[in-house]
PQR file of N, CA, C, O and H, with PARSE charges and radii, in Angstrom:
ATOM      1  N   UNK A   1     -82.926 301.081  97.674 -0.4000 1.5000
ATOM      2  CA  UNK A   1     -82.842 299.751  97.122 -0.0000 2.0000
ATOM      3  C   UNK A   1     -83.842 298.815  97.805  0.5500 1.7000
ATOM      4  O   UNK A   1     -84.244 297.811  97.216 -0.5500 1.4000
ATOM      5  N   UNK A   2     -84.237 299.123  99.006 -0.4000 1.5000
ATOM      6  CA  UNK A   2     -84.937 298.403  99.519 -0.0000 2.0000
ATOM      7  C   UNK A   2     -85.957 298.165  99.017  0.5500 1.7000
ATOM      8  O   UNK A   2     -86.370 297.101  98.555 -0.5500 1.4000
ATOM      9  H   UNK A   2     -83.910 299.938  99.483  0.4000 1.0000
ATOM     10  N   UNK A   3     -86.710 299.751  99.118 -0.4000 1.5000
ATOM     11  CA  UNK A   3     -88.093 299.850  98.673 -0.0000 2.0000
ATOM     12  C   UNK A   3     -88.199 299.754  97.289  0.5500 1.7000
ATOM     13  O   UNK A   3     -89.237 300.153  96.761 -0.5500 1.4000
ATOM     14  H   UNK A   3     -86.375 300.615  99.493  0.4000 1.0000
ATOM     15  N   UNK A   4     -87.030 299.152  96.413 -0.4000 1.5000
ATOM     16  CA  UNK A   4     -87.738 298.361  95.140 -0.0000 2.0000
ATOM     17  C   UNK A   4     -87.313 297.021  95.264  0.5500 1.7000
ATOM     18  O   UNK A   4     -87.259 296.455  94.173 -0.5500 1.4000
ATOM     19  H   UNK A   4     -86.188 298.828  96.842  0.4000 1.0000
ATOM     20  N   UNK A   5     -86.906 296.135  96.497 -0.4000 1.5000
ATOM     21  CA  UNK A   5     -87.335 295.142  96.331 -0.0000 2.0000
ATOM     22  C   UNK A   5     -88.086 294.223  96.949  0.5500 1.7000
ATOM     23  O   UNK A   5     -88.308 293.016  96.854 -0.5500 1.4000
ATOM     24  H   UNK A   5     -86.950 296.594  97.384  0.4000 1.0000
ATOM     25  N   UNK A   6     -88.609 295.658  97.994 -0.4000 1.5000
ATOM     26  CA  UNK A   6     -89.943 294.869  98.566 -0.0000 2.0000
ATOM     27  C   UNK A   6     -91.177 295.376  97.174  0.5500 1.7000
ATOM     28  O   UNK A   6     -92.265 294.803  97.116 -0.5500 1.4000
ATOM     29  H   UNK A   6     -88.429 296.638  98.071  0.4000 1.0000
ATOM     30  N   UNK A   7     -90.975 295.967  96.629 -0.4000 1.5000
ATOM     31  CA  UNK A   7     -92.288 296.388  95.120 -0.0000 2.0000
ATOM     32  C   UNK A   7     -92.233 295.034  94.542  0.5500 1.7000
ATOM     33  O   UNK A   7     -93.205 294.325  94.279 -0.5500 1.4000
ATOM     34  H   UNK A   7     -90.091 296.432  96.676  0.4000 1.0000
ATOM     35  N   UNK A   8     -90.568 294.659  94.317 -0.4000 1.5000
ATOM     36  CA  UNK A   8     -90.785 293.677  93.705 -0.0000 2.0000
ATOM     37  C   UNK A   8     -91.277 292.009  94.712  0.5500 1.7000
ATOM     38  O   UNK A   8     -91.768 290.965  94.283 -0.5500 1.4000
ATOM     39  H   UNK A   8     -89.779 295.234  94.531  0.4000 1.0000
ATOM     40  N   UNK A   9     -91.043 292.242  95.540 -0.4000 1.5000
ATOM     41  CA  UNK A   9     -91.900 290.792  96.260 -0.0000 2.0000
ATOM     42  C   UNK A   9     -92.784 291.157  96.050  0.5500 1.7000
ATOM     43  O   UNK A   9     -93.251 290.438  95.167 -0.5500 1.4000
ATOM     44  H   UNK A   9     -90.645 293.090  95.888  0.4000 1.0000
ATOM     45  N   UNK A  10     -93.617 292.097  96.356 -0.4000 1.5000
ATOM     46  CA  UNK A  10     -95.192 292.354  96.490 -0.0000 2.0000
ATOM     47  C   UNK A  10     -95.647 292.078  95.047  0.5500 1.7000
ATOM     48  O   UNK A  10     -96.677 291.421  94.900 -0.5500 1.4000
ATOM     49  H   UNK A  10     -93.237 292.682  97.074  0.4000 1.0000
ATOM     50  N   UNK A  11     -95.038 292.478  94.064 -0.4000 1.5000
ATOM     51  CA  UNK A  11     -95.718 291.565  92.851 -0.0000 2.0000
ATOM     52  C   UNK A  11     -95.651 290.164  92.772  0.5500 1.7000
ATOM     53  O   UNK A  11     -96.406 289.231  92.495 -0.5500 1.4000
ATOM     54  H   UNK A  11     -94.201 293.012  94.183  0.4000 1.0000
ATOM     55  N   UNK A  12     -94.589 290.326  93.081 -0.4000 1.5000
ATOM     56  CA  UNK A  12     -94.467 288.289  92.751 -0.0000 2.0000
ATOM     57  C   UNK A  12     -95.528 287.667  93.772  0.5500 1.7000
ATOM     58  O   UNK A  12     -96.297 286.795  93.366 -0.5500 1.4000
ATOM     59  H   UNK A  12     -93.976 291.084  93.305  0.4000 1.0000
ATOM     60  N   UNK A  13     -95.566 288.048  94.905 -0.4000 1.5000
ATOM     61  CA  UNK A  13     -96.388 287.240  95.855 -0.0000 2.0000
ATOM     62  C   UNK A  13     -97.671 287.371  95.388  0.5500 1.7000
ATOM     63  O   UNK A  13     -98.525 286.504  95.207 -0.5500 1.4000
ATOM     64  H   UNK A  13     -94.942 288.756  95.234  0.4000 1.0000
ATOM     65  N   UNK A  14     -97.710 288.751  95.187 -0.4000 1.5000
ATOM     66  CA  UNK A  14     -99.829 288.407  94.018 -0.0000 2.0000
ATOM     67  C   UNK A  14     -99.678 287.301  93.097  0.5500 1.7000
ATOM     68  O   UNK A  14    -100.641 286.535  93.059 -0.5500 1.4000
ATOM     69  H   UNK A  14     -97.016 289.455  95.334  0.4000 1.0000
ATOM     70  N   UNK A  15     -98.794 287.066  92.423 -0.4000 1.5000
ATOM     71  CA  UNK A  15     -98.393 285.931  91.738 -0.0000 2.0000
ATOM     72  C   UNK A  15     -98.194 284.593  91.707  0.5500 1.7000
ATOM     73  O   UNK A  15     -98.331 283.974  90.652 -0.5500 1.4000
ATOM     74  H   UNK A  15     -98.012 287.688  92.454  0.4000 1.0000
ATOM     75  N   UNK A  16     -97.878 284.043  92.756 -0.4000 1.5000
ATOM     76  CA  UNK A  16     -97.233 282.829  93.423 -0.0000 2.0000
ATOM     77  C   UNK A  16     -97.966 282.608  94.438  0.5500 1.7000
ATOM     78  O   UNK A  16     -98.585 281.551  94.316 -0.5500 1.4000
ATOM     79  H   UNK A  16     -97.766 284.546  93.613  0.4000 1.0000
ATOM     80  N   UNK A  17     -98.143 283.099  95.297 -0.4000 1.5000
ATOM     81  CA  UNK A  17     -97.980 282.883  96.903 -0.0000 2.0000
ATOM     82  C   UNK A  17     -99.740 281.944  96.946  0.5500 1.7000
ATOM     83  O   UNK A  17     -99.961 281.015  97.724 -0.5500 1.4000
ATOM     84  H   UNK A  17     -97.639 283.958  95.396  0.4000 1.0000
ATOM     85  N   UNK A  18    -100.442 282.312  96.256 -0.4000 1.5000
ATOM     86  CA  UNK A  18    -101.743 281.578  96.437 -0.0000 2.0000
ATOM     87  C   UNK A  18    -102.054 280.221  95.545  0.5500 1.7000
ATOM     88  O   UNK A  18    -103.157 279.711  95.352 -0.5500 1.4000
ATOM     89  H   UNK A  18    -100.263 283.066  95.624  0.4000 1.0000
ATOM     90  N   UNK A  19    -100.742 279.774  95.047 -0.4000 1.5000
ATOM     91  CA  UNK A  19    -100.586 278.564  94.525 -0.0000 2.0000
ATOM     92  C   UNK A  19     -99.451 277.511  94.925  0.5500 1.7000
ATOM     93  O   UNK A  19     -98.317 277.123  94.643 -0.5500 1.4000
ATOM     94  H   UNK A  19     -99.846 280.188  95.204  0.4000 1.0000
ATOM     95  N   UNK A  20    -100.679 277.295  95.884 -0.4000 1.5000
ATOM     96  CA  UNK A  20     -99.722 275.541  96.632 -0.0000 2.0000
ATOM     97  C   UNK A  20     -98.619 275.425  95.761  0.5500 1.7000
ATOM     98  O   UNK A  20     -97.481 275.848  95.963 -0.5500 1.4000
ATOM     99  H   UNK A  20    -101.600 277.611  96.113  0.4000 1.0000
ATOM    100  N   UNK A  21     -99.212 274.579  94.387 -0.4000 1.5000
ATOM    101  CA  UNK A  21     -98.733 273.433  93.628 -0.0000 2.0000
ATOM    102  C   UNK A  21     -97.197 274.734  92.869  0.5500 1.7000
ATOM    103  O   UNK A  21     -96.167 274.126  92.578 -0.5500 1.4000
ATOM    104  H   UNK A  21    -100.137 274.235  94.222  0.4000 1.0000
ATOM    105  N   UNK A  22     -97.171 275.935  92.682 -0.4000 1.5000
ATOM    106  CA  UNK A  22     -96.075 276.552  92.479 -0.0000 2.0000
ATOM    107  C   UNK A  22     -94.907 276.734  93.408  0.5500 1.7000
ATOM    108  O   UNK A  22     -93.755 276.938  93.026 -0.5500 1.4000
ATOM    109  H   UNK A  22     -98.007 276.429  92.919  0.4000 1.0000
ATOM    110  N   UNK A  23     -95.312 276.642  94.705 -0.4000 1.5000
ATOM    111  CA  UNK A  23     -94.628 276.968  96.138 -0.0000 2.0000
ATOM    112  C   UNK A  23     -93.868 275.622  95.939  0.5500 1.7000
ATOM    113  O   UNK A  23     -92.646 275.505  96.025 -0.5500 1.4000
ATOM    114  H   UNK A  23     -96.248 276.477  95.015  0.4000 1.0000
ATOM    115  N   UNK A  24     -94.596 274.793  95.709 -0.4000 1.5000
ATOM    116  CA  UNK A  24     -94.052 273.420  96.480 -0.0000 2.0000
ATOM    117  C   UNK A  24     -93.076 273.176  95.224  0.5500 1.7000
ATOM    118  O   UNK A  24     -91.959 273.160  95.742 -0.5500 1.4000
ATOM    119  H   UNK A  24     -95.589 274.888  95.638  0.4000 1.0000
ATOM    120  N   UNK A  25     -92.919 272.975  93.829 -0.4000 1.5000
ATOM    121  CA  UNK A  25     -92.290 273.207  92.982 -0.0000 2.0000
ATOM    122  C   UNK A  25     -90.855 273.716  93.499  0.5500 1.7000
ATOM    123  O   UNK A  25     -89.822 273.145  93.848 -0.5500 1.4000
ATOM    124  H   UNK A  25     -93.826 272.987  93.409  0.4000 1.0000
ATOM    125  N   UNK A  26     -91.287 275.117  93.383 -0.4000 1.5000
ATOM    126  CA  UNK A  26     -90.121 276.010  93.687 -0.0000 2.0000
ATOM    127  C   UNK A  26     -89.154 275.756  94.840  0.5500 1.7000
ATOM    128  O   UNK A  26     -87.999 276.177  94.904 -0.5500 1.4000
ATOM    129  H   UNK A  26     -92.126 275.581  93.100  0.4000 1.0000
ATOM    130  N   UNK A  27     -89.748 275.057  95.680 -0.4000 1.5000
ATOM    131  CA  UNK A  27     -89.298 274.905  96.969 -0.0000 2.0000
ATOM    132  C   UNK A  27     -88.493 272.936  96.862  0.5500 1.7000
ATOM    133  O   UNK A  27     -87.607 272.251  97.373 -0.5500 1.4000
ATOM    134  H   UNK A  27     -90.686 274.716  95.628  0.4000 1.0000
ATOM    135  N   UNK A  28     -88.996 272.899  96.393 -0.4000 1.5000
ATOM    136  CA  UNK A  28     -88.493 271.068  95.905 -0.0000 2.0000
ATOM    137  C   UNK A  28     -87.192 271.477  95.234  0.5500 1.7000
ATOM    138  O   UNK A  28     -86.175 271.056  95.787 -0.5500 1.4000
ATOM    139  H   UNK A  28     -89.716 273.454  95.978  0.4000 1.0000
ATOM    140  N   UNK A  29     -87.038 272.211  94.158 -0.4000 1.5000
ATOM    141  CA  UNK A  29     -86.049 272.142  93.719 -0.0000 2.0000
ATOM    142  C   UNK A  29     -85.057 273.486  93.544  0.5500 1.7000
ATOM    143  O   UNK A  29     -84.378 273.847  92.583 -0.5500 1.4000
ATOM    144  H   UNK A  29     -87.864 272.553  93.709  0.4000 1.0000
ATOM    145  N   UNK A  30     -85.233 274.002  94.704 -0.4000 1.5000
ATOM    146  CA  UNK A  30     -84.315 275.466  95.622 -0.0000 2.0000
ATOM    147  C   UNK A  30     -84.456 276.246  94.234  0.5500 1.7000
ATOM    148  O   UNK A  30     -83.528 276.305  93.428 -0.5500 1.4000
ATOM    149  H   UNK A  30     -85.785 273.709  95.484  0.4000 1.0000
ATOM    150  N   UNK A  31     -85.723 276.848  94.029 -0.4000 1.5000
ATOM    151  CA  UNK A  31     -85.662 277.974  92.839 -0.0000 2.0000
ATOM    152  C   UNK A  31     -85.575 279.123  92.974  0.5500 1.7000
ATOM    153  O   UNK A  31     -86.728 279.444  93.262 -0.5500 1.4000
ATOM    154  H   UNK A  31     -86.477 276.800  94.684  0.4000 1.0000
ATOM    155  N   UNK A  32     -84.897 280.137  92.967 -0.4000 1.5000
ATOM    156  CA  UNK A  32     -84.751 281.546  93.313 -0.0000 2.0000
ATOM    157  C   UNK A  32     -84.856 282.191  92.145  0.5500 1.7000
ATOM    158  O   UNK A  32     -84.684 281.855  90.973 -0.5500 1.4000
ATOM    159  H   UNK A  32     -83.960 279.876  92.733  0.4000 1.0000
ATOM    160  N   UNK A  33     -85.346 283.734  92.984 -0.4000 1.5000
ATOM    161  CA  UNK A  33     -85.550 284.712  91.349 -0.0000 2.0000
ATOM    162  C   UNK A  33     -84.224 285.836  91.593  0.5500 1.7000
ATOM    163  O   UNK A  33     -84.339 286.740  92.420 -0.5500 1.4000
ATOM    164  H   UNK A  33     -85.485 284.007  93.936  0.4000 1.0000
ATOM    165  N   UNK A  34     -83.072 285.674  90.838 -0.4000 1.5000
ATOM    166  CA  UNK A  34     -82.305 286.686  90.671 -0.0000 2.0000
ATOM    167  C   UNK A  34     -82.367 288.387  89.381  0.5500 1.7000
ATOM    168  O   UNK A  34     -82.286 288.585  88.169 -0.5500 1.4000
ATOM    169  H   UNK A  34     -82.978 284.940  90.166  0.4000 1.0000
ATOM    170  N   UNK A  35     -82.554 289.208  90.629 -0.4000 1.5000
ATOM    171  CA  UNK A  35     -82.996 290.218  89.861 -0.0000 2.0000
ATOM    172  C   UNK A  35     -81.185 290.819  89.700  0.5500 1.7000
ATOM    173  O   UNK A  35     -80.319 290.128  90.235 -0.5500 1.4000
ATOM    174  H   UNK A  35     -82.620 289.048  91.614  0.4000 1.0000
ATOM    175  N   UNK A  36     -80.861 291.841  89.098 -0.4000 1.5000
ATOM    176  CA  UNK A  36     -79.672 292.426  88.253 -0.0000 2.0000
ATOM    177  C   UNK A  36     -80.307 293.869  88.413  0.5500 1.7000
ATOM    178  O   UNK A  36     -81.462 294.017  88.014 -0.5500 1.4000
ATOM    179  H   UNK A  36     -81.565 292.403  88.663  0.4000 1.0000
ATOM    180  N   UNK A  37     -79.619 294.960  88.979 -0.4000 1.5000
ATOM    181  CA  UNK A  37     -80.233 296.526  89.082 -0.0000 2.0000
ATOM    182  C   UNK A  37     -78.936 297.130  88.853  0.5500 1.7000
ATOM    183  O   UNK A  37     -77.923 297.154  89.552 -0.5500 1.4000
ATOM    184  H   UNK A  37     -78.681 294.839  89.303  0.4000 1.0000
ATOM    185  N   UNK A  38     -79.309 297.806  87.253 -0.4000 1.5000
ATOM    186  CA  UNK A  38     -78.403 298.514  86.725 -0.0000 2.0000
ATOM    187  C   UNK A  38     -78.291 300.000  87.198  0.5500 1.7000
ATOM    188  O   UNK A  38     -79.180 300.574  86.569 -0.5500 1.4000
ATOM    189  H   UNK A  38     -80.132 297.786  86.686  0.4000 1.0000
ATOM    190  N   UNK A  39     -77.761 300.760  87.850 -0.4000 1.5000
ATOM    191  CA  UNK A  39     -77.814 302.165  87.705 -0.0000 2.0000
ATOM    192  C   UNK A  39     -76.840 303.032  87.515  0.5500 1.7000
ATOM    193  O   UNK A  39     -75.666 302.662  87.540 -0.5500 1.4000
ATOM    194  H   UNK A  39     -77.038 300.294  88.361  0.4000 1.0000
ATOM    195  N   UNK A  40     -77.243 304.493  87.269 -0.4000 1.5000
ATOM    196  CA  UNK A  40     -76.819 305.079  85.969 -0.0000 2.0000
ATOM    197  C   UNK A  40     -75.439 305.703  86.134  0.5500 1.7000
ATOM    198  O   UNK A  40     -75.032 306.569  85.360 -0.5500 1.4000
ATOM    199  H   UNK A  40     -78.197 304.794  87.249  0.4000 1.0000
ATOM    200  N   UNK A  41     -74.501 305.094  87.495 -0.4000 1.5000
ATOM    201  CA  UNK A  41     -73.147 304.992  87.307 -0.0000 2.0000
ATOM    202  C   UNK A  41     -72.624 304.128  87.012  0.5500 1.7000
ATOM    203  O   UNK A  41     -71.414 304.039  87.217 -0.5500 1.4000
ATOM    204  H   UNK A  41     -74.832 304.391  88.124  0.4000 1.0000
ATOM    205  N   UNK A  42     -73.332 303.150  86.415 -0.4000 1.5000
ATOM    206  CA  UNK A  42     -72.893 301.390  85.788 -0.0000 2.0000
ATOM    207  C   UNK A  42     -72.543 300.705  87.222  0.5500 1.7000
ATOM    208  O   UNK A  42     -71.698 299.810  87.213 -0.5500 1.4000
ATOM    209  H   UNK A  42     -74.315 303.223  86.249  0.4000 1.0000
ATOM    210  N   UNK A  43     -73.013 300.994  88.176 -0.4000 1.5000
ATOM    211  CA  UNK A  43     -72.941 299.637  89.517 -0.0000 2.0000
ATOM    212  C   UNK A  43     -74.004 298.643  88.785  0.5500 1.7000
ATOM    213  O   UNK A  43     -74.951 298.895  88.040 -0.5500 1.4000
ATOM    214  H   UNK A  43     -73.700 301.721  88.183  0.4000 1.0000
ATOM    215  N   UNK A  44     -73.544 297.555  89.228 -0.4000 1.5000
ATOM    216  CA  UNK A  44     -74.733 296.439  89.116 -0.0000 2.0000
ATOM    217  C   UNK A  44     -74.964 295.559  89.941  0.5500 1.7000
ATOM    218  O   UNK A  44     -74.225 294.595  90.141 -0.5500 1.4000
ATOM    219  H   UNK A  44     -72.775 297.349  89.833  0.4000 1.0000
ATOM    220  N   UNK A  45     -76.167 295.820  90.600 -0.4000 1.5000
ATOM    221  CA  UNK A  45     -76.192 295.360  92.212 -0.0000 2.0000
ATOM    222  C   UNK A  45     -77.151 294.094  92.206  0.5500 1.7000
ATOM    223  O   UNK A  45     -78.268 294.467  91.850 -0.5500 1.4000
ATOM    224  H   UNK A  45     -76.768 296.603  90.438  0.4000 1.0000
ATOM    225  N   UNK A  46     -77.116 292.517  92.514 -0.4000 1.5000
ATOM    226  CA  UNK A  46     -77.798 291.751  92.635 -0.0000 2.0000
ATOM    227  C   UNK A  46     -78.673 291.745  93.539  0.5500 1.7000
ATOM    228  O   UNK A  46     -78.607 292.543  94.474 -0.5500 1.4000
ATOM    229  H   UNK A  46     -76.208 292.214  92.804  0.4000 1.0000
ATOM    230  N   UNK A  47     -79.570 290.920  93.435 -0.4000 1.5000
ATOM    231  CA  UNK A  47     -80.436 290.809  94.585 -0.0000 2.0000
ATOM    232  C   UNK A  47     -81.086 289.495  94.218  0.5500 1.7000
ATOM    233  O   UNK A  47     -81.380 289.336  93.034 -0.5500 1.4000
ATOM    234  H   UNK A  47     -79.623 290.272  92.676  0.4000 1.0000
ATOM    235  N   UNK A  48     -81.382 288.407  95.201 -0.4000 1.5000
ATOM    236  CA  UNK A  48     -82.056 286.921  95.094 -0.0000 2.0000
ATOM    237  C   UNK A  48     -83.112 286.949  96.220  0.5500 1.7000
ATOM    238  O   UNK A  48     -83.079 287.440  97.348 -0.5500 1.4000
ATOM    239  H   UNK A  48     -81.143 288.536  96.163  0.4000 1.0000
ATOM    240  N   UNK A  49     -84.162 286.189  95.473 -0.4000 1.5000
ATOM    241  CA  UNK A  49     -85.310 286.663  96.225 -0.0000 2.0000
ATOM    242  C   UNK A  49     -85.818 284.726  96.550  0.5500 1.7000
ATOM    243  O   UNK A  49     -85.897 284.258  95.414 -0.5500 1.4000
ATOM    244  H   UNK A  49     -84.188 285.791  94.557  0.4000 1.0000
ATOM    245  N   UNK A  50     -85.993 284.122  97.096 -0.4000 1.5000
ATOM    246  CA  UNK A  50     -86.471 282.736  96.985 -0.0000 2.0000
ATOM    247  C   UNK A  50     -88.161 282.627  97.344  0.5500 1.7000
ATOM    248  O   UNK A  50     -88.670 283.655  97.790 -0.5500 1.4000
ATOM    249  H   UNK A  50     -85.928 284.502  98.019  0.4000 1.0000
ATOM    250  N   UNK A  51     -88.883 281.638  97.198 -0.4000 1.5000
ATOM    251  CA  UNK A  51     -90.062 281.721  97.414 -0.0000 2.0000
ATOM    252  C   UNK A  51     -90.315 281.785  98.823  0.5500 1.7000
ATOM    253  O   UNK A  51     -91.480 282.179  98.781 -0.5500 1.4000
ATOM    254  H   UNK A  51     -88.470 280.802  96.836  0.4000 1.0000
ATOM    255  N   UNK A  52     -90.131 281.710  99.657 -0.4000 1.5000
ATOM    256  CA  UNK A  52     -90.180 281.693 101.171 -0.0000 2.0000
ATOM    257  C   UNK A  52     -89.795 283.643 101.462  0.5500 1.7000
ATOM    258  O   UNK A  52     -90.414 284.456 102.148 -0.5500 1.4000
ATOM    259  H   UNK A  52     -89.184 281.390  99.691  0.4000 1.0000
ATOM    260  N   UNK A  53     -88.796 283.783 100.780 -0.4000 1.5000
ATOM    261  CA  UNK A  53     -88.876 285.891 101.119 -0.0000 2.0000
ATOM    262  C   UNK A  53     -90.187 286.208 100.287  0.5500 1.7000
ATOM    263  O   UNK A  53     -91.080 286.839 100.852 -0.5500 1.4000
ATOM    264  H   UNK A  53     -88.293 283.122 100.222  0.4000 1.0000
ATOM    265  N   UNK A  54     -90.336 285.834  99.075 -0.4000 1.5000
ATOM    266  CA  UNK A  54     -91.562 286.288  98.573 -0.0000 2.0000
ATOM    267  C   UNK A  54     -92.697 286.703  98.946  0.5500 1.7000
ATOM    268  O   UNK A  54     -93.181 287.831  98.856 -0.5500 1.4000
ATOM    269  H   UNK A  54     -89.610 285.321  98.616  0.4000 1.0000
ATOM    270  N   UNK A  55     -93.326 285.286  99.584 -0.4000 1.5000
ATOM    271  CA  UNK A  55     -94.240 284.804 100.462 -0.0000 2.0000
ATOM    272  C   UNK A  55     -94.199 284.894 102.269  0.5500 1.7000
ATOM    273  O   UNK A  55     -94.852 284.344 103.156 -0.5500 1.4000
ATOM    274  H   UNK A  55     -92.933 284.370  99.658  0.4000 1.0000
ATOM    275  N   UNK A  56     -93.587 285.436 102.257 -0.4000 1.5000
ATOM    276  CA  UNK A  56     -93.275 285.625 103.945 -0.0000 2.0000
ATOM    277  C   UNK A  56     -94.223 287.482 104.353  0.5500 1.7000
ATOM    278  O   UNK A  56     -94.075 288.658 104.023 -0.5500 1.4000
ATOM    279  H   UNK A  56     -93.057 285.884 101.537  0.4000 1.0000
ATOM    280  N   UNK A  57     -95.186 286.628 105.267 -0.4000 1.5000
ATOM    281  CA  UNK A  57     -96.000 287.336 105.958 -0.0000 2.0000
ATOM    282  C   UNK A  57     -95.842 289.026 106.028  0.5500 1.7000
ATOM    283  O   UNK A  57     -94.707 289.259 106.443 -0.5500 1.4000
ATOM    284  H   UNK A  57     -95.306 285.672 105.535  0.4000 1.0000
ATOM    285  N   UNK A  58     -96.533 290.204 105.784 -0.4000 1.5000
ATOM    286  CA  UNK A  58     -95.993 291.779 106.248 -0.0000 2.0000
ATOM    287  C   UNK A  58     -96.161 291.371 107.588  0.5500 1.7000
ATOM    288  O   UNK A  58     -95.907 292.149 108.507 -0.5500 1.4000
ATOM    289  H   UNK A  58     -97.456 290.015 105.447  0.4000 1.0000
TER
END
């Protein structure tokens, strides 16, 4: 589980992370990305990612 949701920061941060004016947005008004991971014994496991885990340094 981990290692798909560091795949998934690592996309988003190609995404986001090199735009000030999106950071500061997101961060003004506490925006988080909630992902939903279905698997194939029907668990459904959340995971919230905010712009600061996104963007936070390897």
């Amino acid at each position: 589980m981990e290692d798909i949701i560091k795949g998934i920061r690592l996309g988003l941060n190609a995404q986001f992370c090199d735009k000030q004016d999106v950071i500061d947005v997101l961060r003004a008004y506490d925006i988080s990305f909630l992902f939903r991971f279905q698997f194939t014994d029907d668990r459904i496991v959340p995971a919230t990612l905010s712009i600061d885990n996104i963007c936070q340094k390897q």
